[in-house]
C-alpha positions, 0 to 999 in steps of 0.5 A: 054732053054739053048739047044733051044738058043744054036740053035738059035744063030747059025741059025743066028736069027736076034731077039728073041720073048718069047711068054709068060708064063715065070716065072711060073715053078721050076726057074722063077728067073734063067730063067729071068737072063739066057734071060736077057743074050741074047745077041740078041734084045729080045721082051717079050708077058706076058702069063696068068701064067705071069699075075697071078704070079704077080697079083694073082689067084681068090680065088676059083682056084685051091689050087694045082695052087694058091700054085705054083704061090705063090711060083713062085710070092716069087721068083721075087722081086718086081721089077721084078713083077712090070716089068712083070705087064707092058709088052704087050699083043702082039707085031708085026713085019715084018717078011722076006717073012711072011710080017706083024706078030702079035705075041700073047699068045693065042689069040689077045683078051684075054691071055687065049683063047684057039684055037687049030688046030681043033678049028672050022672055025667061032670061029678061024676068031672071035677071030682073027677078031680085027687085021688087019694082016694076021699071027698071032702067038699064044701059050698057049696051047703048041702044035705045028700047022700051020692053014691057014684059009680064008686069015688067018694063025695062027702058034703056034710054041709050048713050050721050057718047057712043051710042050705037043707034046708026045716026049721029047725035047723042042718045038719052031719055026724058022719064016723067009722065011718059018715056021720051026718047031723046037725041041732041044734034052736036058738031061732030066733026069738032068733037072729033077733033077735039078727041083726036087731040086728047092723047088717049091710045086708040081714039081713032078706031075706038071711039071717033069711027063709032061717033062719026059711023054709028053702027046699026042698031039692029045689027048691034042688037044681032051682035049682042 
């Protein structure tokens, strides 16, 4: 996170959007006090991990997933857990020569939608069909695409944490007169031991393997 702001305050950003999924990892507390910093308008999308950090995961989830989330819940006070339940599920913004942009976390319908580069043309315009613009930028699941379909574009800029692109680095986008794919170099290893040190369950096999091993991106592509 610190080498991608780096990045963008001198590329001149006019403002920051953070596509969701914020507090769920080794430092939810220290990631909201490094963006609260942000010395650039900043507009924040809750992610489904956001959500069931602050209201919880169904009972029959996964135990491994239920542990994280409720430590990461423990980290936030209940101002901040009250703050997260109140964000939107999408923003939009008129971007220089992108015109009307609608920012989301997966889908505009739904924070956990998933839709891929490959994902077939019916279902990608049915689950775009409820908005009037014609870019739409989503997340969720940390790959790195640019779709256009039927007068439709559909651009994940990909993830900063866990990115899913088979090489290190943290993955975002750059929107104004085109669409720049961006990937900031960072000192994993420090990073991962500063993870490891976090107390957060399960941060070996969860988070520090995909940050050190990123999976391919095709075959995460095939797995969606």
């Amino acid at each position: 996170l610190d080498a991608v702001l780096a990045e963008v305050s001198a590329a001149g950003v006019d403002h920051v959007v953070i596509g969701g999924d914020v507090v769920w990892g080794p430092h939810p507390g220290e990631v909201m006090d490094r963006l609260s910093d942000v010395e650039l308008p900043v507009t924040f999308i809750r992610g489904n991990a956001d959500r069931e950090v602050c209201e919880g995961l169904p009972p029959d989830s996964d135990p491994q997933l239920v542990e994280i989330t409720q430590w990461c819940a423990q980290q936030l006070n209940e101002q901040r857990r009250g703050w997260f339940r109140g964000l939107p599920l999408s923003a939009a913004f008129d971007v220089p020569d992108l015109g009307e942009t609608l920012f989301c976390h997966a889908t505009p319908r739904s924070d956990e939608e998933i839709v891929t580069a490959v994902t077939p043309e019916t279902r990608l315009l049915e689950a775009l069909s409820s908005v009037r613009e014609t870019v739409i930028v989503c997340g969720h699941t940390h790959v790195q695409f640019d779709r256009a379909t039927q007068g439709r574009r559909l651009i994940n800029p990909g993830s900063v944490g866990m990115p899913y692109e088979g090489r290190r680095g943290a993955y975002w986008a750059l929107l104004g007169s085109r669409v720049q794919f961006r990937r900031s170099d960072y000192d994993v290893e420090e990073a991962a031991r500063r993870m490891s040190a976090s107390g957060c369950p399960h941060v070996e096999e969860v988070f520090i393997d995909h940050m050190l091993t990123p999976p391919d991106k095709d075959e995460t592509i095939r797995h969606f």
